[in-house]
ChimeraX commands (.cxc) that place a marker at each C-alpha (Angstrom):
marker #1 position -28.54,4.93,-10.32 radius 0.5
marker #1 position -28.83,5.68,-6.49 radius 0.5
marker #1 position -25.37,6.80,-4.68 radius 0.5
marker #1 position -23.14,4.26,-2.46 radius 0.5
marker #1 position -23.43,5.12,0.81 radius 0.5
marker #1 position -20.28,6.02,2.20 radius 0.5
marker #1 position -18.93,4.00,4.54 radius 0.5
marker #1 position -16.36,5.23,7.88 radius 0.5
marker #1 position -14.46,2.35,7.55 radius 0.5
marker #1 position -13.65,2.89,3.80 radius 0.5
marker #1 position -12.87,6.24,4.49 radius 0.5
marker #1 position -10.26,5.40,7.17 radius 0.5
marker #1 position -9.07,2.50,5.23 radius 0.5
marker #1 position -8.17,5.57,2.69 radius 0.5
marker #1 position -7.25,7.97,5.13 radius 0.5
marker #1 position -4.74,5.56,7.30 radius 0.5
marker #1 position -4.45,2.59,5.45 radius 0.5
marker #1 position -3.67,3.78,2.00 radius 0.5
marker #1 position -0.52,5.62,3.30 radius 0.5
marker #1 position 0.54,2.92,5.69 radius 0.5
marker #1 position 0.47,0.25,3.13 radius 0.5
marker #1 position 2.37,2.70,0.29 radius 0.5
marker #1 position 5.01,3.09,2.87 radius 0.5
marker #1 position 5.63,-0.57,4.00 radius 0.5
marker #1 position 5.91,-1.35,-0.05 radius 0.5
marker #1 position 8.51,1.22,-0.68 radius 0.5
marker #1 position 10.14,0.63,2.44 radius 0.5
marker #1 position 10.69,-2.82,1.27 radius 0.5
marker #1 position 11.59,-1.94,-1.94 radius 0.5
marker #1 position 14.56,0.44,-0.66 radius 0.5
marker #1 position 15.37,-2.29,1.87 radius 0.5
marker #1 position 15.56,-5.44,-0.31 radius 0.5
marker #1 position 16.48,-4.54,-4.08 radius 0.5
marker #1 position 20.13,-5.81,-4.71 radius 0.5
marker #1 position 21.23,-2.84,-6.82 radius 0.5
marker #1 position 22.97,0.49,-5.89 radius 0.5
marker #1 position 21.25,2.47,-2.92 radius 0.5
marker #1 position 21.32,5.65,-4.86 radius 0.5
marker #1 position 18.92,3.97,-7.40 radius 0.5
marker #1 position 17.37,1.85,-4.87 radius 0.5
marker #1 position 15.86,5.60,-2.78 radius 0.5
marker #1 position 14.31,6.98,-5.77 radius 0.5
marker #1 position 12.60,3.53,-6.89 radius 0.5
marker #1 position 11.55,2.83,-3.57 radius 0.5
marker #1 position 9.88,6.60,-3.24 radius 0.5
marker #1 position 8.40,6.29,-6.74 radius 0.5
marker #1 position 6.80,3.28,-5.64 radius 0.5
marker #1 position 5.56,4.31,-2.12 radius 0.5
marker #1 position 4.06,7.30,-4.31 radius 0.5
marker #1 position 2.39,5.28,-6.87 radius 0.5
marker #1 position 1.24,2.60,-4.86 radius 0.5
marker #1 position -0.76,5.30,-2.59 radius 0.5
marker #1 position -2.07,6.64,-5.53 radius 0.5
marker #1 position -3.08,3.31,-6.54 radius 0.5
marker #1 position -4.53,2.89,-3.52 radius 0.5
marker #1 position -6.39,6.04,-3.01 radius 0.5
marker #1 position -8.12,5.66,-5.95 radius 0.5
marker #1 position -9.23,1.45,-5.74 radius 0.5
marker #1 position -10.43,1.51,-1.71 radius 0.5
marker #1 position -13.22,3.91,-2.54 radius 0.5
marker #1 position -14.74,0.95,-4.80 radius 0.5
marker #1 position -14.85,-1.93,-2.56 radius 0.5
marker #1 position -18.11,-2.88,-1.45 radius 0.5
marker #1 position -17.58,-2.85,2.37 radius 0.5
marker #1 position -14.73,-1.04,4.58 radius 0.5
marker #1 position -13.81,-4.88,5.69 radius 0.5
marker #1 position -12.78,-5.31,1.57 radius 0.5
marker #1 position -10.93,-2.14,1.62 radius 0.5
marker #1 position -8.87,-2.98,4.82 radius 0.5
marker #1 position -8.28,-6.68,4.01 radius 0.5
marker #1 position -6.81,-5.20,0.31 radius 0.5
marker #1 position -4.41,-2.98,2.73 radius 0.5
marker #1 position -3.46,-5.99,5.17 radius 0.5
marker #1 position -2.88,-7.78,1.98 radius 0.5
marker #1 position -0.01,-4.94,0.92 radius 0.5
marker #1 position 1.45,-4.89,4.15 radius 0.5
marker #1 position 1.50,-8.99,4.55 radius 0.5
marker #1 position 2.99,-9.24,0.77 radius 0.5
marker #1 position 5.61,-6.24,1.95 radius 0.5
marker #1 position 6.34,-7.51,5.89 radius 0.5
marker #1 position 6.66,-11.36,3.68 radius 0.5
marker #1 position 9.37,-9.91,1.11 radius 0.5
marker #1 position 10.87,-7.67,4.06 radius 0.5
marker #1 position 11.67,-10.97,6.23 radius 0.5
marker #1 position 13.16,-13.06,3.29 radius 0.5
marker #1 position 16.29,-13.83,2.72 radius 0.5
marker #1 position 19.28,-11.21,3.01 radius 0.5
marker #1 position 20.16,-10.38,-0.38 radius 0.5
marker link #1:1,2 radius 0.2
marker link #1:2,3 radius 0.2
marker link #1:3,4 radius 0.2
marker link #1:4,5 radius 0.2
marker link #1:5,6 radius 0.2
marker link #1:6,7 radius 0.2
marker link #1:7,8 radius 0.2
marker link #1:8,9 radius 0.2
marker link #1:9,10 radius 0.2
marker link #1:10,11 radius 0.2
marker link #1:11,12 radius 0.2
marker link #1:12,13 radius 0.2
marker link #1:13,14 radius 0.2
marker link #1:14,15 radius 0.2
marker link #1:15,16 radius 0.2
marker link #1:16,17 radius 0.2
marker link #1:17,18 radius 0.2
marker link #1:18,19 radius 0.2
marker link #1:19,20 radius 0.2
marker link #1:20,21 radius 0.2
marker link #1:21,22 radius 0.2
marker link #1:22,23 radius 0.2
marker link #1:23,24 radius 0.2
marker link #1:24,25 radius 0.2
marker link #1:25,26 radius 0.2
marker link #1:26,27 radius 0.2
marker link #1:27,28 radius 0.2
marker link #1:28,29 radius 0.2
marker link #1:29,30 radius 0.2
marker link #1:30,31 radius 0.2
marker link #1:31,32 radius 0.2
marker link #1:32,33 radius 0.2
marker link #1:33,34 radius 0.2
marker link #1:34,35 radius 0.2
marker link #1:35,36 radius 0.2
marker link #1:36,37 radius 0.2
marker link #1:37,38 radius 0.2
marker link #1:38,39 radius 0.2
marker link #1:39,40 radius 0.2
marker link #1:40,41 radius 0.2
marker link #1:41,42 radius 0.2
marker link #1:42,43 radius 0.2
marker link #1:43,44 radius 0.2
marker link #1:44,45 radius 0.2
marker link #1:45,46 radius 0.2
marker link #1:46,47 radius 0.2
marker link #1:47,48 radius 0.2
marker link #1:48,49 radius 0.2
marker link #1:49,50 radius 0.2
marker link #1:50,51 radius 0.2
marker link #1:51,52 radius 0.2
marker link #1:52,53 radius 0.2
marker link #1:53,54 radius 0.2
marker link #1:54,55 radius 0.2
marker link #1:55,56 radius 0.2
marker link #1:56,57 radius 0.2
marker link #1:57,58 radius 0.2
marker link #1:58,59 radius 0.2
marker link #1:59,60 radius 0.2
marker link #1:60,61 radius 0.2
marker link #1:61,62 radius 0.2
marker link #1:62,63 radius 0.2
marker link #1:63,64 radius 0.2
marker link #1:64,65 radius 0.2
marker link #1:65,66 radius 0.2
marker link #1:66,67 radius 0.2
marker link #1:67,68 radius 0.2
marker link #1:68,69 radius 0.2
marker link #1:69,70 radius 0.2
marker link #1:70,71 radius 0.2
marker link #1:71,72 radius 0.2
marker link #1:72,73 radius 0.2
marker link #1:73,74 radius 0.2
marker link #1:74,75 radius 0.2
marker link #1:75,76 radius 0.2
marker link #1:76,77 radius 0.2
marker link #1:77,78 radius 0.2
marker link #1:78,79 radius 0.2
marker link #1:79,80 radius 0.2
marker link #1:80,81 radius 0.2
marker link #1:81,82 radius 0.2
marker link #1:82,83 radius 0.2
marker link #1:83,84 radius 0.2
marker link #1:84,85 radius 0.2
marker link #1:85,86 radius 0.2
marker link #1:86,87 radius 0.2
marker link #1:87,88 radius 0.2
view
């Protein structure tokens, strides 16, 4: 089985995109869940951390650094989309 050449775009897409996208999620998440803010922080954080795991570990397997920066524009449409909804 030959290697995958690495691509620069993947690597930036894990580099800056993975952390970008991990923080507009939890951001969201701390912004829009209708329950107490001192259990809104911690599952907003626990999701900005998981989600950049998530992520750090999936964008090394697309196929192109255009997939792997179109899965974190996808995140950050899905989080700016929730973020602009209705006030809760």
């Amino acid at each position: 089985m030959t290697p995958r050449p690495r691509s620069p775009a993947r690597v930036l897409a894990v580099v800056v995109g993975a952390p970008v996208t991990a923080f507009a999620i939890g951001a969201v998440l701390v912004e829009r869940l209708p329950i107490a803010m001192a259990v809104r922080f911690p599952v907003g954080a626990h999701a900005m951390l998981w989600s950049w795991v998530a992520l750090v570990l999936a964008l090394p397997l697309c196929s192109s650094g255009a997939r792997a920066w179109a899965w974190c524009g996808a995140g950050i449409t899905v989080a700016a989309l929730l973020g602009l909804g209705a006030a809760t």
